[in-house]
N, C-alpha and C positions, 0 to 999 in steps of 0.2 A: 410097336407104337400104340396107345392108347388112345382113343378118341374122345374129348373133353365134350361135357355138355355144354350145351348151347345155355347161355344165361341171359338175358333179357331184362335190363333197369326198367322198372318200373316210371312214372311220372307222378306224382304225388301230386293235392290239390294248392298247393302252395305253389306248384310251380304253373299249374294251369291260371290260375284266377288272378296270382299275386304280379308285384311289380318283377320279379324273379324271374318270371317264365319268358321273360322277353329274350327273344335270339342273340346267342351271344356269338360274333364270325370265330371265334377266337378254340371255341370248343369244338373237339372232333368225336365224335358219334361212336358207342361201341358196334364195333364188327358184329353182323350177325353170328358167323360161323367164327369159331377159333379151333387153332389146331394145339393140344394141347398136351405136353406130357406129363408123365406120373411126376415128376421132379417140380415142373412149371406150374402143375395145376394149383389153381386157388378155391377149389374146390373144399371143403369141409371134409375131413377126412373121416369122421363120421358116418356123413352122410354117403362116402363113396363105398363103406364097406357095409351100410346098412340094407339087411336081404330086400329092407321092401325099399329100398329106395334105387334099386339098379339105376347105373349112369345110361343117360339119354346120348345114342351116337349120335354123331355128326358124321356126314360125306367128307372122304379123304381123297386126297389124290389117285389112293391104289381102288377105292371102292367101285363098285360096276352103277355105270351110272342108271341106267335103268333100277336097278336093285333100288337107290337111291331114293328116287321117285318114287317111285312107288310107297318105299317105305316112310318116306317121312313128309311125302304130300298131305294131310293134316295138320303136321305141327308148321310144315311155312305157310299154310292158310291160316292157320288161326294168329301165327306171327304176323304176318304179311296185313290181316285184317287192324290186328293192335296195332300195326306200324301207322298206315293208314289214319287212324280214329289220332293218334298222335300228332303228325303232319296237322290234319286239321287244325283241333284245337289248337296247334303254335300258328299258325297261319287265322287263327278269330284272332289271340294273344294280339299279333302282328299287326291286323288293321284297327284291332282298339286303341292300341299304344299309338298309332300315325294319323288316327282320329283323335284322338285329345293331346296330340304334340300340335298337332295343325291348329285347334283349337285357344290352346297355350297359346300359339305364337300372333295368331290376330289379336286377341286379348291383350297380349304383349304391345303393340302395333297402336294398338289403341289407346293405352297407358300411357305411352311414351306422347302420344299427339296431345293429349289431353294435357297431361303436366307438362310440355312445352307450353300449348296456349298459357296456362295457368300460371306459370313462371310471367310470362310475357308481361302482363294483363296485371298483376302483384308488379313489377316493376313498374310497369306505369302511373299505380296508382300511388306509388312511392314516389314519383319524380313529381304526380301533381301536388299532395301533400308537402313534399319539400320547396314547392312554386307557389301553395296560399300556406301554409304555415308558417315553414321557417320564415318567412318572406314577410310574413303578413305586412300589411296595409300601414296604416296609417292612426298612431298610437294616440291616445289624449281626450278617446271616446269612446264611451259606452257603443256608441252603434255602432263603429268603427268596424268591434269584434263582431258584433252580429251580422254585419256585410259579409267580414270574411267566411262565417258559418255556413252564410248565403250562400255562399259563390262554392267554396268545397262542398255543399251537398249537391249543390246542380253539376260540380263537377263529376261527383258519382255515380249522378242520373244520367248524366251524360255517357259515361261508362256503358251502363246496362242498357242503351238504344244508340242507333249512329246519329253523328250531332246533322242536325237539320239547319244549314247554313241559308242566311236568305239573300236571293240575286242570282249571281250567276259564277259566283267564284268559289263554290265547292272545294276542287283541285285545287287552288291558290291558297285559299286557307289550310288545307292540309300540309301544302308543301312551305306553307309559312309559319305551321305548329313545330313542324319537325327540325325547321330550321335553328326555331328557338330553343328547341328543347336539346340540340346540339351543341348552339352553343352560349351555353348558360353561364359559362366560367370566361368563354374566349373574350378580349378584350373590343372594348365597343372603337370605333372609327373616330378618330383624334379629334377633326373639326365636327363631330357631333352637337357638343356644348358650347360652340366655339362661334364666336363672327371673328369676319378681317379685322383686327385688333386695330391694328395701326391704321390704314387708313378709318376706321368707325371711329377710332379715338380721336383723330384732328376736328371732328366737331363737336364743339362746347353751346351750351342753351345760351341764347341773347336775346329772346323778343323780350325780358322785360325792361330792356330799354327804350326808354322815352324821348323822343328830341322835338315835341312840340306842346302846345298851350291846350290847358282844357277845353273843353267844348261847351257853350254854352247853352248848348239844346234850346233855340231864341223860335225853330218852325215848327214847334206846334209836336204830337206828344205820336209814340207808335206804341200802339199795341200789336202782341204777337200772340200767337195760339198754334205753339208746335203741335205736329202730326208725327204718328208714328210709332216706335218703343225709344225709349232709355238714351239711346245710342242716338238715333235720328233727331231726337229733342235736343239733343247737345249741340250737334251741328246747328241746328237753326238758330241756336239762343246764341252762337258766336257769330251766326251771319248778320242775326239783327243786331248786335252790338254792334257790328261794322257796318250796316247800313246808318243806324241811328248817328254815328260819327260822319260818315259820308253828308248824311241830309241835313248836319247840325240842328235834329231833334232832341226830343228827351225821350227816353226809352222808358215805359213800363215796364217791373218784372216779367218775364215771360209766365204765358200759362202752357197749358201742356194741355191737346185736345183728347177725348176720350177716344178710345178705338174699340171698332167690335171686333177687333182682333185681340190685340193684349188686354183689352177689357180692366184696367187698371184707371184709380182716377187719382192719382197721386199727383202732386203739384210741385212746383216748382222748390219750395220751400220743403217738401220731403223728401227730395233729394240731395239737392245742394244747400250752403249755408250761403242767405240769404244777406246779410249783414256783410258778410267776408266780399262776395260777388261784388256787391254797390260800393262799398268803403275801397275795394282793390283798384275799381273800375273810373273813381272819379277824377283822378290825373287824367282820362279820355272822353269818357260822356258822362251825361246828366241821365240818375237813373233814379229814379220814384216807384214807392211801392202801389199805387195807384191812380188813377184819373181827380183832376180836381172837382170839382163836386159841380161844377157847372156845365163839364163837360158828361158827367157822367148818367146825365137823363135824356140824350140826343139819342134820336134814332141814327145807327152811324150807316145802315143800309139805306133808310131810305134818302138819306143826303148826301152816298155816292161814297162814305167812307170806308167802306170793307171793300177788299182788296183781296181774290183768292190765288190758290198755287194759277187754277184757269187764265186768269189774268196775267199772270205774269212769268214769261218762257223763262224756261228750264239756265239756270246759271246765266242768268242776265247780266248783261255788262254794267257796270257804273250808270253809264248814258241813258240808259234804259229809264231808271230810278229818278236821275236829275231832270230829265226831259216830262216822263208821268205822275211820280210821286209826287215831288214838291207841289205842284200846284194843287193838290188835294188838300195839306196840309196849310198850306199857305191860306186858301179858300174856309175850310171847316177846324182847323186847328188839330186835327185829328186823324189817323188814319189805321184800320184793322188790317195787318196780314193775318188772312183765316186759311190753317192747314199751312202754313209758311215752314221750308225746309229748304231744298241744295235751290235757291233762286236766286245766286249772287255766283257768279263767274269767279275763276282760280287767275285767271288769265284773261284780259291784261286788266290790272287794279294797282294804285299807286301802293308805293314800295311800305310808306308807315298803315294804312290800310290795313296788307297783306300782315303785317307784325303784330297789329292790334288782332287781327281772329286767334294767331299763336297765340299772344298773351291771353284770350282770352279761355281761349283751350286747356294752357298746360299750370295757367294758376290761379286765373279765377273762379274756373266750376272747383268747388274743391265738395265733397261728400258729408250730411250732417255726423252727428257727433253718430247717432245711433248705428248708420253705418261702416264709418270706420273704427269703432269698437268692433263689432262683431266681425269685421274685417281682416282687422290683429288677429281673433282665437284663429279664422280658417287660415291665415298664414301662419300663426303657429302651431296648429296641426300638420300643414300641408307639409311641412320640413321637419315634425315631430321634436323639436329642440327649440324652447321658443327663446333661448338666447346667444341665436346667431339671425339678427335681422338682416333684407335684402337692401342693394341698394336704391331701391326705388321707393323703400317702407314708407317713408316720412312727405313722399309725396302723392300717397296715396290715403296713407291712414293718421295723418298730422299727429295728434300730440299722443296716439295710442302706440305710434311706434315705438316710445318709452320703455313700453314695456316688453319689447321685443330687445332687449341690447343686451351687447354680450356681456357674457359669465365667465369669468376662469372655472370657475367650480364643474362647469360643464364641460366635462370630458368627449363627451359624446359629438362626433362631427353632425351636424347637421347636413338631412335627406335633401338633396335637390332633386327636383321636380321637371317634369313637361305639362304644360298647360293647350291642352286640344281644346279647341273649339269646332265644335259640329253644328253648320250651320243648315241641321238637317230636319225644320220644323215642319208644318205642312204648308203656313202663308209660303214659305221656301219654294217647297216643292211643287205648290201647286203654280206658282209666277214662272219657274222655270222652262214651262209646256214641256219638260224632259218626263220620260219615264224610264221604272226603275225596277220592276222586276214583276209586278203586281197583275201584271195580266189586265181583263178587261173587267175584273173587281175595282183594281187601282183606278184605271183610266175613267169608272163612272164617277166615284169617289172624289177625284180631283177636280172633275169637270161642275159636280155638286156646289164643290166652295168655292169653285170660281166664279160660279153666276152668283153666288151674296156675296164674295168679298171684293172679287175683281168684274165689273160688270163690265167695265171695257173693255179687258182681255176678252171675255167671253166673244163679246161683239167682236172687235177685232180678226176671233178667228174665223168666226162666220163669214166675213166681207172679206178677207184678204189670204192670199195664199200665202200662209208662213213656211217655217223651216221642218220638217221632218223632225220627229224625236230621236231619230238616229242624225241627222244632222246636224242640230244641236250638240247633240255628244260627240261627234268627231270634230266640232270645232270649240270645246271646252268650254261650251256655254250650261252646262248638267253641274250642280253641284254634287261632290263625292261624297258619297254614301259612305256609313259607317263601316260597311266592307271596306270599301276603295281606300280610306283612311286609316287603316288599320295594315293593311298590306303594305302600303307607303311608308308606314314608319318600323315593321318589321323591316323592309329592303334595306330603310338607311341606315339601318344598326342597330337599335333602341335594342334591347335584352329585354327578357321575361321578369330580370327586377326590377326594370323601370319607374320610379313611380311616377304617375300620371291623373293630373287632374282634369276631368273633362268637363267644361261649361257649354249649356244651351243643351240640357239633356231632357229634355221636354221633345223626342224623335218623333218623326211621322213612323209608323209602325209597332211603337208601342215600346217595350223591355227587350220582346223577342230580337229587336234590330241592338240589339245590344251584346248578342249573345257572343258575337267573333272577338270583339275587345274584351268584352269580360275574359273569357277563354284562351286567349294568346297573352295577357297582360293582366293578371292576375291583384296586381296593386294598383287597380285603377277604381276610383271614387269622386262623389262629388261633392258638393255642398251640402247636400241633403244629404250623406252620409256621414260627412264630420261632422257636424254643427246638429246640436241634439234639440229634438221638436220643441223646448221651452226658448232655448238661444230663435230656432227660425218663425218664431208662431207673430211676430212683429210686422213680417215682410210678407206675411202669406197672405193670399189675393192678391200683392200688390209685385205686378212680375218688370216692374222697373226698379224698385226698388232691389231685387233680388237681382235683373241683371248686374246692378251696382256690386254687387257683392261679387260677381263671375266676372266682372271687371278686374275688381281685385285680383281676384284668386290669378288671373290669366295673363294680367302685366306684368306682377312681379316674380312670374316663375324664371326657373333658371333658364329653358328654354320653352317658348312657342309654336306653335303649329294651327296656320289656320286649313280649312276646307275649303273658305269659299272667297275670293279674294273682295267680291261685292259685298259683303256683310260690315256692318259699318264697326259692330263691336271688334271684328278683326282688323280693319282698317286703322281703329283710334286706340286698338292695344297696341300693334306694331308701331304708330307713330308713336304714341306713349315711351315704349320702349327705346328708340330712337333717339328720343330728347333727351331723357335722363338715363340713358345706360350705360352709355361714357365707353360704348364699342365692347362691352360685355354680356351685352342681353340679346343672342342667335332670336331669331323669326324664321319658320318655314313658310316659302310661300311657294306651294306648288305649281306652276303652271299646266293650269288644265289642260290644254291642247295638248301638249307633251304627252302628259298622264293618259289623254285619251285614246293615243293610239299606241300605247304599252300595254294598257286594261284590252284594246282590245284583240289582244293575243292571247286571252287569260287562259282558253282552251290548249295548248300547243307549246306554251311560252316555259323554259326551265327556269329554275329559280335563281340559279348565278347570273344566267343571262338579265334576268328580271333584276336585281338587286343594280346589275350594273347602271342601266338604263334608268332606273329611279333616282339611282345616288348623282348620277350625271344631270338628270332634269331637276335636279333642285337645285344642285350645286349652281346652278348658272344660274340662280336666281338672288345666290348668297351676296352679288356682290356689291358694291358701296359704290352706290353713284348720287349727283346733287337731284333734285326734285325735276323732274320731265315737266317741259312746260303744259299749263293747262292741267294738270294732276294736283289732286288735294295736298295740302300743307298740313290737313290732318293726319295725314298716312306717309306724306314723303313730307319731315320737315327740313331733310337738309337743303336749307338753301338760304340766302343770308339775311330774307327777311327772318327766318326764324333762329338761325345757326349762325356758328361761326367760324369758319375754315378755318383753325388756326396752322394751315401748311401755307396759305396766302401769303406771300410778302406784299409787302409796299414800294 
């Protein structure tokens, strides 16, 4: 038997450094020793017969092991050493390669988190672009576009910082983003657009029937000098018609007093048409555009003829008037209510009386020409098709709603609308003694315009222990903030395409309180954003005349929504609505106490639960009853001075 040498692979650098050298389980290792014969060898036969190359033994089975050792203890040390230096170096190989797998793999780790967010964050801003883009606003105006640019850049800035919601409904607003953005396709809630058809519809308008003799206005002459804004001049100028018929005087046009509030010195005659009021009004009283000239160089103070709100209690009855009044006029022929407003009682007042303030409400103020023109454009913006007009047009914007009639050519359905009112200014806020989120920033601020505007409240609170701000708001005396309003009409259904016009957006808090509606409701705008600076520069300083305009805008929407049920412009839309909507023009009117103790679960509260709870506290306010006695006839007019049940038999 021959004994084969020992052969020994080498490692090459290719397999040290490179990706190669990495362990493979799969390879099995040459035998140091092989036993090998002349037949099997792989030897170079060469090299086996060549003198100088004699073959190198190897230990055999028969060989002496001592002999062994001895003899070839060199060659397995210097093998033994190279084996060694090998081992190593696959053992660096080893933890290089499990040092940059490891490294790979957070890397990995990290890539994968990153383009998740990224994905995330890229759909969002596709879903909000599809809520102001495809969606956009409100077509027919240059500005119109520039809102919506508005609203998609803040909504990207919004993106790159977290949105800074103001109050205390953070959670509520998120989980009422999410709601909308859920469900954007799903169908809105049936009675959304909707009042009780049938019973709304059994009342038809009748105050302007007449079943008595003119008036001859024989005691002597009233002057009046409304207090207030827009809205509250209204009311007064239908109470003094109806006083002036009570006392069978003659009535001077009304004036309208200045306020260091609305700061507006607009007159009677720049609001209403002047001619229409007296010519509609003289089948009831005697009305004159001024004092006759004899009477009009009398001191009328100091001979006892002005007459203040001081003077005369809050909704005074009839008796009051016959008993104090007449005999002033009777005496000096003359008499001033100065700051004259709600000082004529709802309850108890004869029956044609109470039909004379309707008549005078729903068709003698009727709006100059300049206003119901410019009136028309914002109603046909606000529905973007200006030839589908509503049912209430022609009694709001007379002979302009002409121009609003329908088209066949006009393919396109016309946008119906929500009309919000936020009755969220600061005279508001600051009469309400509520607070609202502001801390004791808010609370100096408030208490600031309360000693110039409201001196008596001021006093008041010093002398008297009132109600808590939190008691207030648990008994729904706080009007709802722009938050609280905006969660309300996500609960009830409204979708993110809503479109939505909001009047009285002059906020306490500035744009900032504006930021949740803009943000969940994306087509929401106002006057000042349809109606372009040349159309509004007519009305500017004068914030009655532009109430008139959000009058408009807010009667003739498809559906209503007020905040605060004391606001008088909410009060005389709803009636509005009422009279001439023939049971097709919905009104929200929230009951605050309700709402107060829903809002204040806003911490804790889920959003299903929440929806349920909203959609129940308004619903019970939808429904169709005659006028509560002692309740205004401007706000409730069903009832038969003003209406007409036609479900009554005889």
């Amino acid at each position: 038997m021959s004994l084969n040498a020992i052969q020994v692979k080498p490692v090459s650098e290719e397999e040290e450094d490179g990706p190669s050298a990495q362990p493979d389980p799969n390879t099995s290792y040459p035998s140091l020793l092989h036993y090998r014969s002349g037949s099997g060898s792989t030897t170079p036969r060469s090299r086996q017969s060549s003198p100088g190359n004699s073959p190198r033994l190897g230990p055999t089975r028969f060989a002496n092991s001592d002999t062994c050792d001895s003899q070839y203890t060199p060659l397995f040390l210097g093998f033994d050493k190279e084996l060694k230096m090998q081992r190593r170096a696959k053992r660096k190989v080893g933890r290089a390669w499990y040092s940059r797998k490891r490294v790979k793999f957070v890397v990995g780790v990290i890539g994968l988190l990153v383009l998740f967010f990224l994905m995330n964050w890229v759909m969002l801003l596709r879903l909000q672009d599809h809520g102001l883009h495809s969606e956009s606003g409100f077509s027919g105006n240059s500005s119109v576009a520039s809102v919506s640019v508005t609203i998609r850049e803040k909504w990207r800035k919004l993106g790159k910082e977290k949105k800074a919601w103001k109050g205390n409904y953070g959670r509520m607003l998120d989980l009422a983003a999410h709601a909308l953005a859920e469900g954007l396709n799903k169908p809105e809630p049936k009675d959304l657009w909707l009042e009780p058809f049938v019973p709304a519809s059994s009342w038809k308008p009748c105050a302007d029937q007449r079943s008595w003799e003119p008036n001859e206005g024989k005691n002597g002459y009233i002057l009046v000098t409304a207090n207030g804004g827009m809205n509250q001049q209204r009311v007064a100028v239908c109470n003094a018609v109806t006083v002036a018929r009570l006392l069978n005087s003659t009535l001077v046009v009304p004036k309208f007093l200045y306020s260091s509030i609305w700061r507006d010195v607009s007159q009677f005659g720049d609001i209403y048409q002047e001619e229409h009021f007296i010519k509609y009004l003289t089948p009831d009283i005697r009305i004159v555009k001024e004092l006759p000239k004899e009477l009009q160089s009398l001191d009328l103070e100091a001979i006892g003829s002005v007459v203040t709100d001081a003077d005369i209690p809050k909704e005074a009855k009839p008796s009051f008037y016959l008993k104090n009044i007449v005999p002033i006029l009777l005496k000096n022929g003359v008499v001033h209510f100065l700051g004259f407003g709600h000082r004529l009682a709802f309850d108890p007042i004869p029956f044609q009386l109470q039909r004379l303030r309707c008549r005078c409400n729903f068709y003698a103020l009727q709006f100059v020409p300049k206003i119901q023109e410019v009136g028309a454009l914002l109603l046909q913006r606000l529905r973007q098709n200006e030839g589908h007009p509503g049912p209430l047009d022609r009694y709001l914007v007379g002979s302009y709603a002409k121009r609003i009639k329908k088209d066949k050519s006009h393919s396109k359905k016309a946008s119906r609308y929500l009309a919000l009112h936020l009755r969220f200014e600061i005279d508001m806020v600051a009469h309400s003694l509520c607070e609202f989120g502001g801390g004791e920033e808010e609370r100096k601020e408030l208490e600031a315009y309360r000693e110039i505007h409201f001196p008596a409240l001021t006093v008041l609170k010093k002398t008297t222990m009132l109600p808590t701000p939190a008691e207030l708001r648990e008994e729904g005396l706080c009007p709802l903030t722009p938050e609280e309003a905006v969660l309300m009409l996500a609960a009830l259904g409204f979708n993110r395409k809503t479109h939505i016009f909001v009047a009285g957006s002059q906020l306490y808090g500035g744009r900032s309180r504006m930021n949740a509606l803009t943000s969940l409701y994306p087509k929401l705008v106002t006057k000042e954003n349809l109606l372009t600076l040349t159309e509004l520069e007519p009305f500017m300083n004068f914030s009655s005349q532009l109430a008139a305009l959000d009058f408009i805008g807010c009667t003739a929407a498809d559906a209503f929504s007020m905040t605060d049920s004391g606001s008088q412009l909410s009060s005389l839309v709803s009636g509005y609505r009422i009279y001439y909507g023939g049971g097709r023009m919905p009104t929200i009117r929230p009951n605050k106490r309700r709402l107060a103790s829903i809002f204040m679960k806003n911490s804790t509260i889920e959003w299903r639960v929440f929806e349920q709870r909203i959609r129940k506290a308004v619903r019970q306010t939808k429904h169709v009853q005659p006028r509560p006695k002692a309740r205004s006839v401007y706000r409730y007019p069903r009832c038969d001075e003003c209406m007409c049940n036609m479900t009554i038999t005889t």
